[in-house]
GUPALO-203947 format. One record per residue (C-alpha): residue in one letter; x, y, z. Coordinates in steps of 0.5 Angstrom, whole numbers, plus 2048, in hexadecimal, padded with zeros to 3 digits. Example, Ala and Ser with C-alpha at 12.3 -4.5 7.8 and 13.67 -1.06 7.14 Angstrom:
2
a8197F7810/s81B7FE80E/
//
This chain:
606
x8E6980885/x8EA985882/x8EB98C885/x8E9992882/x8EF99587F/x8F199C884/x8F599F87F/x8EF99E879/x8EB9A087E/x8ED9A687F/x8EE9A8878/x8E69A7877/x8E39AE875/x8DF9B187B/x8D89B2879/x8D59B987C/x8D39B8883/x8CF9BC886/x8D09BF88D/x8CB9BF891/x8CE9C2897/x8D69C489A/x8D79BC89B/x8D29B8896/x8D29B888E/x8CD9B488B/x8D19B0884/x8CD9B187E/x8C99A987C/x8CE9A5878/x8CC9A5870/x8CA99D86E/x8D099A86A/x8CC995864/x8D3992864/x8D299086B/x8CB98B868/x8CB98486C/x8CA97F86A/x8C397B86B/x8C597386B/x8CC97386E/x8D0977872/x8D397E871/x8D498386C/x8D1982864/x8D7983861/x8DB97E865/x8DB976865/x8E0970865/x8DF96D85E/x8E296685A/x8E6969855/x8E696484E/x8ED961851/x8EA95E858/x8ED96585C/x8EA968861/x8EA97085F/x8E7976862/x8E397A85E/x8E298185F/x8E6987862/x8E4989869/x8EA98486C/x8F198386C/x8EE97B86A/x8EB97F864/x8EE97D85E/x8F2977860/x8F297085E/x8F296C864/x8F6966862/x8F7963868/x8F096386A/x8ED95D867/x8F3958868/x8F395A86F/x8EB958870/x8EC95186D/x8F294F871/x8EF953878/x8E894F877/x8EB948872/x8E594986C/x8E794A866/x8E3950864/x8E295285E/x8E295985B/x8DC957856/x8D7953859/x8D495985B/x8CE958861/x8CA95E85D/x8C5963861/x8BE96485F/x8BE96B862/x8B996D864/x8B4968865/x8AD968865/x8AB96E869/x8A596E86F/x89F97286C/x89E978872/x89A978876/x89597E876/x89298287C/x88F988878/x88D98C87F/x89598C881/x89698E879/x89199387A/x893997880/x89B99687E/x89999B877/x8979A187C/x89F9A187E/x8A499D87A/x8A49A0873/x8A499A86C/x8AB99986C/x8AC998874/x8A7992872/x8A898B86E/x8A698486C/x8AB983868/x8AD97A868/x8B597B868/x8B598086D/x8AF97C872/x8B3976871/x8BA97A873/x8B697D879/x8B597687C/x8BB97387D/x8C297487F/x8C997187E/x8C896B881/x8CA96487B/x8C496287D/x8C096987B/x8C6969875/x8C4962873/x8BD962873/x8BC96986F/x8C1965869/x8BF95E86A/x8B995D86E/x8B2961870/x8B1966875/x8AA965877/x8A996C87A/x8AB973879/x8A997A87A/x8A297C876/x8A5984877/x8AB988878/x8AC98F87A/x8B099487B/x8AE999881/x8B399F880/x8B39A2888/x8B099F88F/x8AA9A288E/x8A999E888/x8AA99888C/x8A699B891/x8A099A88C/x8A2993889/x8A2991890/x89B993892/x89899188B/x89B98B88C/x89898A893/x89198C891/x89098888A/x89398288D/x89B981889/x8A197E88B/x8A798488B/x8AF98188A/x8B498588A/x8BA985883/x8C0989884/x8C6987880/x8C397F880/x8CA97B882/x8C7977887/x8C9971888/x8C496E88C/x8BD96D888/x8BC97488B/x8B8976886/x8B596F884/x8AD96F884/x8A896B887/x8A6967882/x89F966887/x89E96E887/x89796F885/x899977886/x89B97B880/x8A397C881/x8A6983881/x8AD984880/x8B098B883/x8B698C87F/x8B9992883/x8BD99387C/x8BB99B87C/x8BD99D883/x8C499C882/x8C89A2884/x8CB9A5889/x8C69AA88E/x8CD9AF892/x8D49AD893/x8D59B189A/x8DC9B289A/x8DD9B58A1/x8D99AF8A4/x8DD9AA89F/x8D69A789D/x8D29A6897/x8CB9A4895/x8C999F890/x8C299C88C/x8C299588D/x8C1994885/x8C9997884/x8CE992882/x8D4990885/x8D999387F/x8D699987D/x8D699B886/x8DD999886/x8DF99D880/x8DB9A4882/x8DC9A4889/x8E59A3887/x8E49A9881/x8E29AC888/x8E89AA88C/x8E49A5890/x8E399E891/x8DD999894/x8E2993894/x8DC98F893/x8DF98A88D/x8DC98388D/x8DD97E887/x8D7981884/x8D8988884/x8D898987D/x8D098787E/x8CE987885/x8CA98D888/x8CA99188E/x8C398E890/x8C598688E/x8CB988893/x8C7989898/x8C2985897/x8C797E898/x8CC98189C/x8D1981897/x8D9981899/x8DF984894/x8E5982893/x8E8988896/x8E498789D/x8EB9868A1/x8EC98E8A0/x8E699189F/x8E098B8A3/x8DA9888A0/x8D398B89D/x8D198B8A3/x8D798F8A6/x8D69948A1/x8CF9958A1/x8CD99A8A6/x8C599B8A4/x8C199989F/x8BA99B89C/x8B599589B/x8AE995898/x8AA98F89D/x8A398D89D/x8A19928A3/x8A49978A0/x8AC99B89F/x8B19998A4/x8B59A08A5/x8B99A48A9/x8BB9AB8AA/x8C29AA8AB/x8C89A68AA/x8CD9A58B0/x8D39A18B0/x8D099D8B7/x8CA99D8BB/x8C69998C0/x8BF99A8BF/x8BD9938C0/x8BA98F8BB/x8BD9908B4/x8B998E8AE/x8BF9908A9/x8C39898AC/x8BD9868AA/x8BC9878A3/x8C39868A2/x8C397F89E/x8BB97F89F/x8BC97D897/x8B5981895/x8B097D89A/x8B098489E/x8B098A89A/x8B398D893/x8B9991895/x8B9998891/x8C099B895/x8C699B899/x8CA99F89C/x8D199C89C/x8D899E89F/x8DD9A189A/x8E69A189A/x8EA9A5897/x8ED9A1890/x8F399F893/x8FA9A2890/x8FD99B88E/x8F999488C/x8FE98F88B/x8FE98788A/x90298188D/x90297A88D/x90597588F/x90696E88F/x906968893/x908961894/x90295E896/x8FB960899/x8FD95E89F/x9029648A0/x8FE96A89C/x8F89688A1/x8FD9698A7/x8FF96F8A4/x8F99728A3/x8F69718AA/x8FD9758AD/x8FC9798A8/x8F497B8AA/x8F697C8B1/x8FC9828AF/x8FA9898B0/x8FA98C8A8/x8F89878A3/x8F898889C/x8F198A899/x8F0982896/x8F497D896/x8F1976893/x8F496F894/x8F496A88F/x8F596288E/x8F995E88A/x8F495C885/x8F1964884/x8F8966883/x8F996287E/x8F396587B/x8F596B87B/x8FB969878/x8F6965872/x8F396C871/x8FA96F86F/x8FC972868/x90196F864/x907972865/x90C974860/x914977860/x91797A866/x910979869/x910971868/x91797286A/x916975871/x910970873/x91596B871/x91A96D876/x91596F87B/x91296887B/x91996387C/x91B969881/x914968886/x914960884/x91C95E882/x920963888/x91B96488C/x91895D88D/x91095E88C/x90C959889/x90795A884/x902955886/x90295988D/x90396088C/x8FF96588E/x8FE96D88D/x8FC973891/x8F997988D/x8F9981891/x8F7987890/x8FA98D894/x8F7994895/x8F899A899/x8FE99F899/x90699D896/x90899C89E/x9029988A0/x902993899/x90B99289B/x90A9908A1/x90498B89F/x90898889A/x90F98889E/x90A9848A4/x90797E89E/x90D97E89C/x90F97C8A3/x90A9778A4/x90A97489E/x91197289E/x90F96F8A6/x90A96A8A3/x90F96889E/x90C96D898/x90F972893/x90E978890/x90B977888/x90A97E886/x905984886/x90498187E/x90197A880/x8FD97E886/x8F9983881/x8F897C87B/x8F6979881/x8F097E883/x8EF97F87C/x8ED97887A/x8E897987F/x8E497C879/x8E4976874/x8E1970879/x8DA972879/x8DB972871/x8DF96C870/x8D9968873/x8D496A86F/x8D9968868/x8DB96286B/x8D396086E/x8D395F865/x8D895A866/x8D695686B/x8D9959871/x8D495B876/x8D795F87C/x8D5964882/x8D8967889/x8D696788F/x8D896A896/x8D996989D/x8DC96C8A2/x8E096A8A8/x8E496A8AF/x8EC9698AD/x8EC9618B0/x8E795F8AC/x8E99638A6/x8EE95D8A3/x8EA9578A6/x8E495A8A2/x8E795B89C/x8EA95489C/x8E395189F/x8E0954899/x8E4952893/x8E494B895/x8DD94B896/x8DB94D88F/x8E194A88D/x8DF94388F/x8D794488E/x8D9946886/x8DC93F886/x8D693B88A/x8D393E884/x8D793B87F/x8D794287B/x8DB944876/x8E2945876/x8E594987D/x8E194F880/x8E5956881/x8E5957889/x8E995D88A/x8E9962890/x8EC96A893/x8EC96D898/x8E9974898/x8E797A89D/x8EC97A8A3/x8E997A8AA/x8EC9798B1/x8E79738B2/x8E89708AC/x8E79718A4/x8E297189E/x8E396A89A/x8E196B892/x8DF96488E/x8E0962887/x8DD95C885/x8DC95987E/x8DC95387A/x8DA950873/x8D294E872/x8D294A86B/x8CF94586C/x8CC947872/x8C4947873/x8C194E875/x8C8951878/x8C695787A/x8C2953880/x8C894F881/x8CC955883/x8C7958887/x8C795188B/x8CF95188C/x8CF95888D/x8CA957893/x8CF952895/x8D4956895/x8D095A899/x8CE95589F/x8D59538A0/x8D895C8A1/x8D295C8A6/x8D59568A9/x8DC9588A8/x8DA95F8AD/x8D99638A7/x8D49688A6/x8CE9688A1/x8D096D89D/x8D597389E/x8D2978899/x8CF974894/x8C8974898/x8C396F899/x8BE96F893/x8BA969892/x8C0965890/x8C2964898/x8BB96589C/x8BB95E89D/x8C295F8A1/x8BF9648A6/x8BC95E8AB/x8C295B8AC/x8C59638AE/x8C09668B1/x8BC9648B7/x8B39638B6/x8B39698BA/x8B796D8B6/x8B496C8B0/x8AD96D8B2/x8B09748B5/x8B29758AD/x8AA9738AB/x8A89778B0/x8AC97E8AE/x8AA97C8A6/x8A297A8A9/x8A29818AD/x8A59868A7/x8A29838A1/x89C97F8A3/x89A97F89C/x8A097C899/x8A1982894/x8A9980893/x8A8979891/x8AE97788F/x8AE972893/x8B6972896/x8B796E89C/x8B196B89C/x8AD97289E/
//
């Protein structure tokens, strides 16, 4: 994900803050942007998507990023060769978004009681936004809303505007009989939001789009306060127009909120200086069925027995709606700055990057790719001219003519360093190093800060190219260093081989990098896509093969998932990594604290 830019950030105009006492300032709410407006039936804003122009070339449309505007000649040509089908730019697989809705369900006693507390604008049946509120980013999901059917959605969304609100919605949901599910920023990518097309009960959504401001920043105790509904980029722009920074910044920070971040778990790129969700979260308010579990103060450690917070981290709306956390900030650093590097093959990034894991200061992100990815970001360059093609000339028959790399073997290392001038020297001198010792060499902070910068445009290209029939999802895993490479292998060649016994079209798109740093171990991110003309029911296929791909990573040493969560797209695999008993110990805590099944998301198969 790309990073907030720091000196952008810093010339955001403070709004009027409020102080509360000596040490405390409440910032004023964040006025709503219409140009920010999401789209409904694909990923991202409204004024962005990757288009066909009329001579066959990629083009991004818009103007929010450095893509924007600019024709990606590349691309296509890149996409034949790479899945060996001839793709043409005018057979348009065409969506019928929206497709036809689900009548809603109504429960007129829970209607009835929500009016005495929600105003008329904090209540709607509209069918686009029910539908939109029932799925999230699966291609699954992204798939069914174009060219399928969606069997259930929610009947009613609402917008509560503080925790006593949801107090209210979750105490009238239990006395009249409703499911609650919780909606942040809908980024999931694991049927988190799917419903239960046997649900007989009206089926509320609790869209925490209101609460969405940041409570108090506490500048002695360094620590902030934040509603659940408030999104990622609007957090990270307020707290920097202050000084300060969470260091949360996942691949969706753009739209995932503070509540889904804790709800699944969630992981930053930037987690090597600044820790998981789960290391920055340091209390949190959450609306159950028996009640607001709370408490009066926020230490930076106790033991006090049993802890309820570390429970409801990744509990994916099965136990409660979570309406706040309190989180750990750090001081903007004084310099952020990219790097990159590349290597000859795989092989020698990985060692690096598991030497690297084991130093004593590592660079805020640092993010290995393969070879075929490599080339991927290198079919999304623009075209160059003058100097400038001159320069990429001479720097390509330098790395591949003098140095001896080779094209078909190379791979890239993406950094981001934060912290003091002295700190980022140092860091710098020390990869440099490193690399140099894995068969490495520097690349330049330029291909560094595009490298993150693409991160953008992944989510967008799949949804253009599910037009042309290119049908594409990640998934993730994690895993010890020692099974880290043979993992990456084990899967590659399982889907590559079960894609051929399949005698589907063309070549599947396998590609794979290596992501948050551990002692133990690392994340491990998939790409995987392939052409489906031809193909019947392909979503369906995909989803197969994905699982495929699943049973070999749980094989191979890897974990379930590292931030994604579990959903209902991998509840099937909790047997094969949980024990009976352990589970019946998750059925137990869900039957105990919600006995009515209020929060009926159904994740996890709770």
């Amino acid at each position: 994900m790309p990073t907030i830019d720091q000196k952008d950030a810093r010339s955001i105009k403070k709004p009027i803050a409020l102080v509360v006492d000596g040490a405390r300032f409440v910032p004023e709410p964040i006025a709503p942007n219409t140009a920010d407006a999401e789209s409904l039936d694909v990923w991202g804003f409204r004024d962005t998507r990757f288009a066909m122009g009329s001579d066959g070339h990629a083009e991004v449309l818009g103007s929010r990023y450095e893509l924007s505007g600019q024709k990606l000649t590349r691309l296509m040509p890149w996409i034949r060769e790479t899945l060996q089908v001839d793709i043409d730019s005018k057979d348009v697989f065409a969506s019928h978004y929206p497709i036809a809705i689900p009548a809603p369900v109504a429960n007129e006693a829970f209607s009835a009681a929500i009016r005495n507390y929600l105003q008329p604008n904090q209540i709607t049946t509209d069918s686009e936004l029910r539908l939109r509120h029932g799925h999230g980013q699966t291609q699954e999901e992204m798939f069914a809303i174009k060219y399928g059917s969606v069997p259930r959605v929610p009947d009613l969304i609402v917008y509560p505007a503080n925790t006593e609100q949801v107090e209210k919605l979750v105490a009238s949901a239990a006395k009249t009989g409703v499911s609650l599910v919780p909606y942040g920023g809908g980024t999931n990518v694991t049927e988190a939001l799917r419903c239960d097309a046997t649900e007989h009960r009206t089926i509320v959504s609790v869209d925490m789009g209101l609460m969405n401001r940041i409570l108090w920043v506490d500048t002695a105790n360094m620590t902030a306060c934040i509603e659940a509904g408030a999104v990622g980029r609007n957090i990270a722009a307020q707290l920097a127009s202050y000084g300060y920074t969470m260091g949360h910044e996942p691949d969706s920070i753009e739209f995932s909120t503070m509540g889904g971040w804790v709800a699944t778990n969630a992981s930053g790129m930037k987690k090597n200086k600044y820790g998981n969700i789960e290391d920055l979260v340091l209390d949190m308010t959450v609306v159950t069925a028996n009640g607001v579990l709370s408490r009066t103060s926020a230490a930076p450690r106790e033991s006090v027995g049993s802890d309820w917070r570390r429970i409801i981290f990744g509990s994916e709306g099965t136990l409660g709606i979570v309406t706040s956390a309190v989180v750990k900030l750090f001081p903007l650093p004084e310099v952020q700055e990219y790097g990159s590097l590349v290597f000859r093959s795989f092989e020698d990034g990985c060692g690096f990057m598991q030497e690297l894991a084991r130093a004593s200061s590592v660079p805020a992100s640092v993010r290995l790719v393969d070879n075929m990815q490599f080339q991927f970001g290198q079919a999304l360059k623009t075209a160059s001219t003058g100097f400038k093609a001159y320069k990429s000339q001479l720097e390509k028959f330098f790395v591949l003519n003098i140095k001896g790399f080779e094209a078909d073997k190379m791979v890239a290392c993406t950094l981001v360093y934060e912290g003091s001038r002295a700190e980022i020297a140092q860091q710098k001198k020390f990869v440099t190093a490193l690399g140099a010792k894995h068969n490495g060499m520097a690349a330049g902070s330029e291909n560094g800060r595009r490298g993150y910068q693409l991160t953008y445009g992944i989510a967008y290209i799949r949804d253009f190219l599910m037009n042309y029939y290119v049908i594409a999802e990640s998934f993730e895993t994690s895993a010890a260093w020692s099974d880290v490479q043979p993992l990456i292998r084990n899967v590659k060649k399982r889907l590559e081989d079960e894609y051929a016994a399949r005698k589907l079209p063309g070549k599947p798109f396998v590609t794979a990098r290596v992501t948050q740093l551990y002692r133990s171990g690392a994340a491990i991110y998939f790409y995987f896509a392939f052409y489906f003309k031809g193909v019947p029911n392909p979503s369906h296929v995909y989803a197969e093969l994905e699982n495929i791909a699943r049973e070999e990573i749980l094989r191979s040493g890897g974990s379930l998932s590292h931030h994604h969560g579990v959903g209902k797209i991998r509840k099937q695999f909790l047997p094969d990594i949980m024990s009976d008993p352990a589970l019946a110990w998750k059925r137990g805590l869900k039957a105990a604290t919600d006995p009515l099944n209020v929060f009926g998301a159904g994740n996890q198969g709770l």
